[in-house]
N, CA, C and O atoms as a GROMACS GRO file, in nm:
protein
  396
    1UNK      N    1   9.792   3.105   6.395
    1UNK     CA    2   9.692   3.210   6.401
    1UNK      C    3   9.761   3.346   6.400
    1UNK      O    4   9.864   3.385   6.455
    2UNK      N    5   9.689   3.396   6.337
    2UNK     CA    6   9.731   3.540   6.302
    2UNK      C    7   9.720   3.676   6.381
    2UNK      O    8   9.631   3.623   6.448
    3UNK      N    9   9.728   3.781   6.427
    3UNK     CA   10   9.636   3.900   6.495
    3UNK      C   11   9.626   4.002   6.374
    3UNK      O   12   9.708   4.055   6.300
    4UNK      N   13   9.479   4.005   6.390
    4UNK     CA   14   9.422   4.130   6.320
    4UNK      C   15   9.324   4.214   6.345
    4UNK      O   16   9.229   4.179   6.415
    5UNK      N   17   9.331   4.335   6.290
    5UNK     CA   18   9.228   4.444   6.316
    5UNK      C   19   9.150   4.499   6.200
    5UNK      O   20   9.180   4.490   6.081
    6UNK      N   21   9.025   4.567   6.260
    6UNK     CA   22   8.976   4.598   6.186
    6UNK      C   23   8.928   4.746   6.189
    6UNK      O   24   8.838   4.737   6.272
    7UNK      N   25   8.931   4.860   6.154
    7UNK     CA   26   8.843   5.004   6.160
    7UNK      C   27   8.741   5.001   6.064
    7UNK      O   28   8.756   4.964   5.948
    8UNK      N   29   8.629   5.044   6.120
    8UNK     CA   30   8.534   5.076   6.004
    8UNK      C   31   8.458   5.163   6.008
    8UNK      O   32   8.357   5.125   6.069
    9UNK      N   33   8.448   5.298   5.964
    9UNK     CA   34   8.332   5.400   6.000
    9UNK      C   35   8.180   5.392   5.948
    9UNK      O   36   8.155   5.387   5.828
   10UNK      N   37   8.083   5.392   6.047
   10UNK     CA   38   7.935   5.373   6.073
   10UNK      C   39   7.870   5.489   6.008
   10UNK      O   40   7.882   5.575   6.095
   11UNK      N   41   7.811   5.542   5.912
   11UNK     CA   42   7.750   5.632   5.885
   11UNK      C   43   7.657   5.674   5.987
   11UNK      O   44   7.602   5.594   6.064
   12UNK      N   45   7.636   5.822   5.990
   12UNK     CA   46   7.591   5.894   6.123
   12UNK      C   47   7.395   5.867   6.030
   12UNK      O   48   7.310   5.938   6.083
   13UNK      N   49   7.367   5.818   5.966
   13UNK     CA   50   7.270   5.819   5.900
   13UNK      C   51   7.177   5.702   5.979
   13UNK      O   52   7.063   5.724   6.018
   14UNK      N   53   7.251   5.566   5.997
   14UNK     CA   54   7.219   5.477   6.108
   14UNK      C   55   7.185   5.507   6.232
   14UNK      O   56   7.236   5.613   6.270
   15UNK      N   57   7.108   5.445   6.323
   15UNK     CA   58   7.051   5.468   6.426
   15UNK      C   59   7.107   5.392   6.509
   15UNK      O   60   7.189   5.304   6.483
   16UNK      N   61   7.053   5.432   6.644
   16UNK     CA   62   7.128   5.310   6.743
   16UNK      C   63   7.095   5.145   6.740
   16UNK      O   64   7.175   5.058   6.773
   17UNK      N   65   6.960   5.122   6.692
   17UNK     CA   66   6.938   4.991   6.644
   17UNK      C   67   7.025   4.957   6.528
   17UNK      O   68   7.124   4.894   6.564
   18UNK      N   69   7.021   4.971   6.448
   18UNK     CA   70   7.063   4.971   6.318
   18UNK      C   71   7.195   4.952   6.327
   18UNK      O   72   7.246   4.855   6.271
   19UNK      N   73   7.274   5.049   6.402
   19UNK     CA   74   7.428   5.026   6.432
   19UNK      C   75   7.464   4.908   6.488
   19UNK      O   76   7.549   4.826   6.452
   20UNK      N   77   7.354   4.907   6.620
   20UNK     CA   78   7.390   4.748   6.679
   20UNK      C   79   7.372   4.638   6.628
   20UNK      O   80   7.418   4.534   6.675
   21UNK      N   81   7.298   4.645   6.517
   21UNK     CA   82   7.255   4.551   6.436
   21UNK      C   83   7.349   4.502   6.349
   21UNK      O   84   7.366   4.380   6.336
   22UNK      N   85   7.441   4.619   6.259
   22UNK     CA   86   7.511   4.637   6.180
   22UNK      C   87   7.617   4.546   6.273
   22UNK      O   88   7.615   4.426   6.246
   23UNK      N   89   7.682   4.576   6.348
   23UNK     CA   90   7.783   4.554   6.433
   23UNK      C   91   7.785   4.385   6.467
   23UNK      O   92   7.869   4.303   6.428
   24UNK      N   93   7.676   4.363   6.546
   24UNK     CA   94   7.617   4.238   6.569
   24UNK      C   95   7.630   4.142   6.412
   24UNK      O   96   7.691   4.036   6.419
   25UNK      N   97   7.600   4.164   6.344
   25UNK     CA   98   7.634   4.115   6.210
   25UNK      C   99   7.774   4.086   6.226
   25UNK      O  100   7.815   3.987   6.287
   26UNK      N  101   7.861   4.187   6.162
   26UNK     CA  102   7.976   4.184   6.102
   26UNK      C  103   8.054   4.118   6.211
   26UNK      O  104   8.106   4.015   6.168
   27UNK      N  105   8.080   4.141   6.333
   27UNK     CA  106   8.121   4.012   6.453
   27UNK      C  107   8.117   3.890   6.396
   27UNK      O  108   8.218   3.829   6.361
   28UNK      N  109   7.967   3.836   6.379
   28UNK     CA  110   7.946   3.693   6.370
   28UNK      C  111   7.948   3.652   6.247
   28UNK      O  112   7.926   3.535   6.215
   29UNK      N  113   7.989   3.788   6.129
   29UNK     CA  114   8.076   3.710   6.029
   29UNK      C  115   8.216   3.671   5.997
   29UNK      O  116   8.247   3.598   5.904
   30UNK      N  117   8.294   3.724   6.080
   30UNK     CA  118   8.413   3.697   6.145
   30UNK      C  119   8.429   3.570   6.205
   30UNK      O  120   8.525   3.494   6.192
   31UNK      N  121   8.318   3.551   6.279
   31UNK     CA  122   8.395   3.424   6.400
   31UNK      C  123   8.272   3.355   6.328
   31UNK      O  124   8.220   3.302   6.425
   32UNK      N  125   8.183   3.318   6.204
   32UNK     CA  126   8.115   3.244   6.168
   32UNK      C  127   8.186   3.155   6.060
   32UNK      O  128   8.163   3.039   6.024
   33UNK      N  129   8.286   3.251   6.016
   33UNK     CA  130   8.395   3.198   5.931
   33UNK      C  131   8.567   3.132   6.026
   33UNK      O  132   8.672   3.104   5.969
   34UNK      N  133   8.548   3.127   6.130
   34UNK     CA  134   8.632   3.113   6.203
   34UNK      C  135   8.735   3.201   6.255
   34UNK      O  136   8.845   3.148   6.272
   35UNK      N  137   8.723   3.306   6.280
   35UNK     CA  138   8.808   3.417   6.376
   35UNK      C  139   8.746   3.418   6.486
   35UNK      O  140   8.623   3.421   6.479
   36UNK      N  141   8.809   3.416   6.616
   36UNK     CA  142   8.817   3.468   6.749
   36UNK      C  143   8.822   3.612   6.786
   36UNK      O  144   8.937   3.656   6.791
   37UNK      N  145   8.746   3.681   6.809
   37UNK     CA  146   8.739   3.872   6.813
   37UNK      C  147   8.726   3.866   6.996
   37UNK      O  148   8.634   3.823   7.064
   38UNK      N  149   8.855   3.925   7.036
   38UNK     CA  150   8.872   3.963   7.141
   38UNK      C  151   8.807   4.064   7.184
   38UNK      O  152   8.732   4.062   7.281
   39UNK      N  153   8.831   4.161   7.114
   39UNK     CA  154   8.751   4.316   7.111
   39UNK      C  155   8.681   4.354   7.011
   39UNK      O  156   8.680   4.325   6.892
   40UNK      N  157   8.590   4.461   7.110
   40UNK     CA  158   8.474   4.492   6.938
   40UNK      C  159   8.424   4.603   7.001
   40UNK      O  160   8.326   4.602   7.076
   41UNK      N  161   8.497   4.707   6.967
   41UNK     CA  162   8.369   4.828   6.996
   41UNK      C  163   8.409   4.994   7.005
   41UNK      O  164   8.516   5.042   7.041
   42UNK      N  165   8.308   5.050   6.969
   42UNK     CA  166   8.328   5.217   6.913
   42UNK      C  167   8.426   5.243   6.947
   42UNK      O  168   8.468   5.212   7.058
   43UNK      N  169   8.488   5.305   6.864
   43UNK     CA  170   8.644   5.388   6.906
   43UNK      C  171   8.594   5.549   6.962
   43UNK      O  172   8.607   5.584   7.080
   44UNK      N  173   8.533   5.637   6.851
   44UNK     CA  174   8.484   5.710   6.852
   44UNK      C  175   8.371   5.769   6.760
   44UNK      O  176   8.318   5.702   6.670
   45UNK      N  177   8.338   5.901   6.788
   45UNK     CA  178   8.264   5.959   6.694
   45UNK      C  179   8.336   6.075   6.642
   45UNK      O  180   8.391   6.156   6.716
   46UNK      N  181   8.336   6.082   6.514
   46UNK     CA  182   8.416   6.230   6.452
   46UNK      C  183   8.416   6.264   6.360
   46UNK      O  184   8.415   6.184   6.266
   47UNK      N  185   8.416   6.432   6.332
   47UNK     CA  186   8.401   6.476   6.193
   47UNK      C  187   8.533   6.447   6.105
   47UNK      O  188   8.643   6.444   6.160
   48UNK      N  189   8.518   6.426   5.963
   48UNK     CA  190   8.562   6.415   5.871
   48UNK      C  191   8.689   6.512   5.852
   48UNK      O  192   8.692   6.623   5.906
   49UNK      N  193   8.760   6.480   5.798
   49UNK     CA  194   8.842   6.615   5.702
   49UNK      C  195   8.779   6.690   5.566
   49UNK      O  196   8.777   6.798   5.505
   50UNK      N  197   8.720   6.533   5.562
   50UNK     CA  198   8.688   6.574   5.391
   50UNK      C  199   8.544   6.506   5.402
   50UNK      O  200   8.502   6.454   5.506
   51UNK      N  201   8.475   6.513   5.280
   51UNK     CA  202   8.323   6.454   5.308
   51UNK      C  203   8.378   6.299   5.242
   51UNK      O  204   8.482   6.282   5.179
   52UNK      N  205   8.267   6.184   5.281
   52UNK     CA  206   8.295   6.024   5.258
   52UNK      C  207   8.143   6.027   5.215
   52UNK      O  208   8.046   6.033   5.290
   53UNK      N  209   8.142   6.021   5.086
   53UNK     CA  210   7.974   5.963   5.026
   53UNK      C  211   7.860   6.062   5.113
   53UNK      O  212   7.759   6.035   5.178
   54UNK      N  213   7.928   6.186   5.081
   54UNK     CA  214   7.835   6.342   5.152
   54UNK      C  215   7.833   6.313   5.283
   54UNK      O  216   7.731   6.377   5.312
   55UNK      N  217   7.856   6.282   5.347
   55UNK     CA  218   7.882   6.271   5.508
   55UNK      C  219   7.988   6.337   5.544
   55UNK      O  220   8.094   6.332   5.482
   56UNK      N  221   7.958   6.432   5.689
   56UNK     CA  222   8.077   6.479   5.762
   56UNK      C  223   8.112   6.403   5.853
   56UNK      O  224   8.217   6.448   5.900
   57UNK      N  225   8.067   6.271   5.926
   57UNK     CA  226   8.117   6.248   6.043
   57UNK      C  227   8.052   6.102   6.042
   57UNK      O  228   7.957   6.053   5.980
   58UNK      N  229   8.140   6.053   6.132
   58UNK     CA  230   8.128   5.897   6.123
   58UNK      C  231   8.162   5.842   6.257
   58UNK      O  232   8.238   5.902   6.333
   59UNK      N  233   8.081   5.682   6.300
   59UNK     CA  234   8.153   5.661   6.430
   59UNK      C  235   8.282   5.558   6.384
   59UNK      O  236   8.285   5.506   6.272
   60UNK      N  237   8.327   5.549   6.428
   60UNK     CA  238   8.460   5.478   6.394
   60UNK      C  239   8.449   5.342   6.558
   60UNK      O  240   8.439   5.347   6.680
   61UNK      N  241   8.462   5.222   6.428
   61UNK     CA  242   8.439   5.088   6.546
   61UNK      C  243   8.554   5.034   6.524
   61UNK      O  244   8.592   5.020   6.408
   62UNK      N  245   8.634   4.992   6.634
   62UNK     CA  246   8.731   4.884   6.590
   62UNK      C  247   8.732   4.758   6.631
   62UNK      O  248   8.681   4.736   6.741
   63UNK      N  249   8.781   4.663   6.564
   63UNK     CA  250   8.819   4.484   6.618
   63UNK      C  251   8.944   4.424   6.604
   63UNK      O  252   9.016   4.412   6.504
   64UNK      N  253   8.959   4.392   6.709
   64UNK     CA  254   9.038   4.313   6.740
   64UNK      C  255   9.030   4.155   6.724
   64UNK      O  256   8.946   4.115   6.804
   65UNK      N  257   9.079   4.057   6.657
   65UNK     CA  258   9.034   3.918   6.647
   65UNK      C  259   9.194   3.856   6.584
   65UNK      O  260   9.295   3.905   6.534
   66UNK      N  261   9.148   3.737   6.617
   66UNK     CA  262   9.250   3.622   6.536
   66UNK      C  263   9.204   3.527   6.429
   66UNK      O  264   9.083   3.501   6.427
   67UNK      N  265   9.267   3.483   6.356
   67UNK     CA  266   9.249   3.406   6.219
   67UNK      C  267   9.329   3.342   6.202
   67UNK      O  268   9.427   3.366   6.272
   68UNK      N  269   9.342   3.223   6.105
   68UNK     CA  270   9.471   3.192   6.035
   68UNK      C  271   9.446   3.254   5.899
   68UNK      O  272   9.351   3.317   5.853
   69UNK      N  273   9.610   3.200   5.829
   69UNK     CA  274   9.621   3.290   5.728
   69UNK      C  275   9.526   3.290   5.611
   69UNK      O  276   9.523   3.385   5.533
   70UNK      N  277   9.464   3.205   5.602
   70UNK     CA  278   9.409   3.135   5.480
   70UNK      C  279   9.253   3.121   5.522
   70UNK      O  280   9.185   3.042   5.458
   71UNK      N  281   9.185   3.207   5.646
   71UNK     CA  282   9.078   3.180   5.688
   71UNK      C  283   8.962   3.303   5.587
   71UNK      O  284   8.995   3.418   5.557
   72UNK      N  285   8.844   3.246   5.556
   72UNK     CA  286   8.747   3.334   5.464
   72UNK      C  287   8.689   3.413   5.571
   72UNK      O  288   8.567   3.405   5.553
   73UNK      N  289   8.711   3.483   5.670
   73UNK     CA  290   8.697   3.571   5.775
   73UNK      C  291   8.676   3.672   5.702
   73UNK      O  292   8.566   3.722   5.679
   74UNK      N  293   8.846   3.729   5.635
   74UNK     CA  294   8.868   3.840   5.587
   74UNK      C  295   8.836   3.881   5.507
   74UNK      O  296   8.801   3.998   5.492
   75UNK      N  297   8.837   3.753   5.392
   75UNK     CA  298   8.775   3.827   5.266
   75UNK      C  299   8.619   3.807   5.267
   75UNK      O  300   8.569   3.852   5.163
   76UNK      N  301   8.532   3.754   5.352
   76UNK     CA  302   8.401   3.761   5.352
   76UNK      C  303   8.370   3.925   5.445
   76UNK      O  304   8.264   3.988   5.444
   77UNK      N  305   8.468   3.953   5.500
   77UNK     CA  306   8.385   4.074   5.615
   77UNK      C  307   8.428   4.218   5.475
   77UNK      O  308   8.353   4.307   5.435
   78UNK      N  309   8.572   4.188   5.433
   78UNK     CA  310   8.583   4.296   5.323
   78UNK      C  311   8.449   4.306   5.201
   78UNK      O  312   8.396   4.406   5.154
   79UNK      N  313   8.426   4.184   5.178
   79UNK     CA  314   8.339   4.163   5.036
   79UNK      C  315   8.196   4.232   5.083
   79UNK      O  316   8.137   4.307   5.006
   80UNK      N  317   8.140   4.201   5.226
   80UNK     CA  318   8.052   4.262   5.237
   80UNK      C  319   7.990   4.365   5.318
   80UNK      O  320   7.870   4.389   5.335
   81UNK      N  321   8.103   4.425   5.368
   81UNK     CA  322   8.144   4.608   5.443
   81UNK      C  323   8.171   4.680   5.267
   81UNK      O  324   8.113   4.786   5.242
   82UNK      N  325   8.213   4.648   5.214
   82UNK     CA  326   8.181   4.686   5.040
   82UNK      C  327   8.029   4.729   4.960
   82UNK      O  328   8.004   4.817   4.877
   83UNK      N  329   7.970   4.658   5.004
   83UNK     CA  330   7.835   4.644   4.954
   83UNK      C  331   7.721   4.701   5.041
   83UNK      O  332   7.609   4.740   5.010
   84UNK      N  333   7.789   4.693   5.170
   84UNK     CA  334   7.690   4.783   5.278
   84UNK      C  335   7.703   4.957   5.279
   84UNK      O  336   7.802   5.029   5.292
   85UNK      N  337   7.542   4.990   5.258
   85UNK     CA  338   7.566   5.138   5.286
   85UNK      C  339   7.571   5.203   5.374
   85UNK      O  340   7.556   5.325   5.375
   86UNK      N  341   7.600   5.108   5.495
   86UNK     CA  342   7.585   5.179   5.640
   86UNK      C  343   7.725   5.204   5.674
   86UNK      O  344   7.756   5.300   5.744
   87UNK      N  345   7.840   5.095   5.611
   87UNK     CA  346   7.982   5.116   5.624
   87UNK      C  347   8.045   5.242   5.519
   87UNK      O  348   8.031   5.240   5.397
   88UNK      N  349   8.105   5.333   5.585
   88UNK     CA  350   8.154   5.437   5.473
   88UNK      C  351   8.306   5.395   5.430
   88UNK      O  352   8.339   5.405   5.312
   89UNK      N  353   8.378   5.357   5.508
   89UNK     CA  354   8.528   5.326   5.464
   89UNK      C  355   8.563   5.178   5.582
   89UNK      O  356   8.523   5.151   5.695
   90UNK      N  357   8.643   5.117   5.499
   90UNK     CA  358   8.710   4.989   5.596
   90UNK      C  359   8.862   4.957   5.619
   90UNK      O  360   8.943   4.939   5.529
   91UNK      N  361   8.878   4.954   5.706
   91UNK     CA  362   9.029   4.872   5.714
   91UNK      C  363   9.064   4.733   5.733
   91UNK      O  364   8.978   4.666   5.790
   92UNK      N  365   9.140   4.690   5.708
   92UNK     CA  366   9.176   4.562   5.758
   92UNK      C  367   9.338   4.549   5.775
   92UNK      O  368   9.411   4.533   5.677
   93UNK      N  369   9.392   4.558   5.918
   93UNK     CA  370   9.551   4.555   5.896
   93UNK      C  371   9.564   4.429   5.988
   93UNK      O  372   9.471   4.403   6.064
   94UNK      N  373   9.660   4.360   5.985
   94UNK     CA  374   9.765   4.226   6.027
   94UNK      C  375   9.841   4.315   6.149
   94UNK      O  376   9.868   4.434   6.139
   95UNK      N  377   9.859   4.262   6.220
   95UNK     CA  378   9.944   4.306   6.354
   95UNK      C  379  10.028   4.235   6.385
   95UNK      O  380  10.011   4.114   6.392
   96UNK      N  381  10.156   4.303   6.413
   96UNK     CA  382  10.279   4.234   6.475
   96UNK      C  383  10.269   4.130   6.538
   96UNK      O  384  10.191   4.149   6.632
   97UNK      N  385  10.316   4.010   6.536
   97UNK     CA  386  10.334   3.965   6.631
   97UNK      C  387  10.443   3.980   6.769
   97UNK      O  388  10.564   3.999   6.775
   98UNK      N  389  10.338   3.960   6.872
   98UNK     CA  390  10.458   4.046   6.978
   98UNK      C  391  10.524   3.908   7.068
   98UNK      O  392  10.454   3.844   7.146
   99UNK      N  393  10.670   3.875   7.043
   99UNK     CA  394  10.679   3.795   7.114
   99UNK      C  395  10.819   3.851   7.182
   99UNK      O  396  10.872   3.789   7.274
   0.00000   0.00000   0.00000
């Protein structure tokens, strides 16, 4: 098993339902595909440098979870944070392992 993270900024256009909703989703497509998410939740809220799809400001969520290497976690949460207009930008990075 792997450690990985995730950032993803929330368009300020979403509401507080909607966010939790959003959120609540993308979790249980993670661990519906088999990842374990230790952590899950707002980093912050903040303006932009630059505008993202006319938006100045975004909340920024992060996750924390595990996978193996070869698990459809990743490429199911990328394929469809892509297609959602509530997500403005995504990350997905691999983390050290700390031993």
């Amino acid at each position: 098993m792997r450690q990985y993270e995730i950032l993803y900024i929330i368009s300020p256009e979403a509401d507080e339902s909607q966010k939790d909703a959003l959120i609540k989703r993308f979790d249980e497509v993670l661990t519906d595909n088999g990842a374990e998410i230790s952590e899950s939740s707002d980093w912050k809220k903040d303006r932009f440098a630059y505008e993202i799809e006319d938006q100045r400001e975004g909340t920024y969520h992060l996750v924390y979870f595990t996978a193996s290497e070869d698990s459809e976690a990743i490429n199911e949460f990328d394929r469809l944070a892509r297609i959602n207009d509530n997500i403005l930008r995504h990350i997905v990075v691999r983390r050290e392992d700390k031993e």
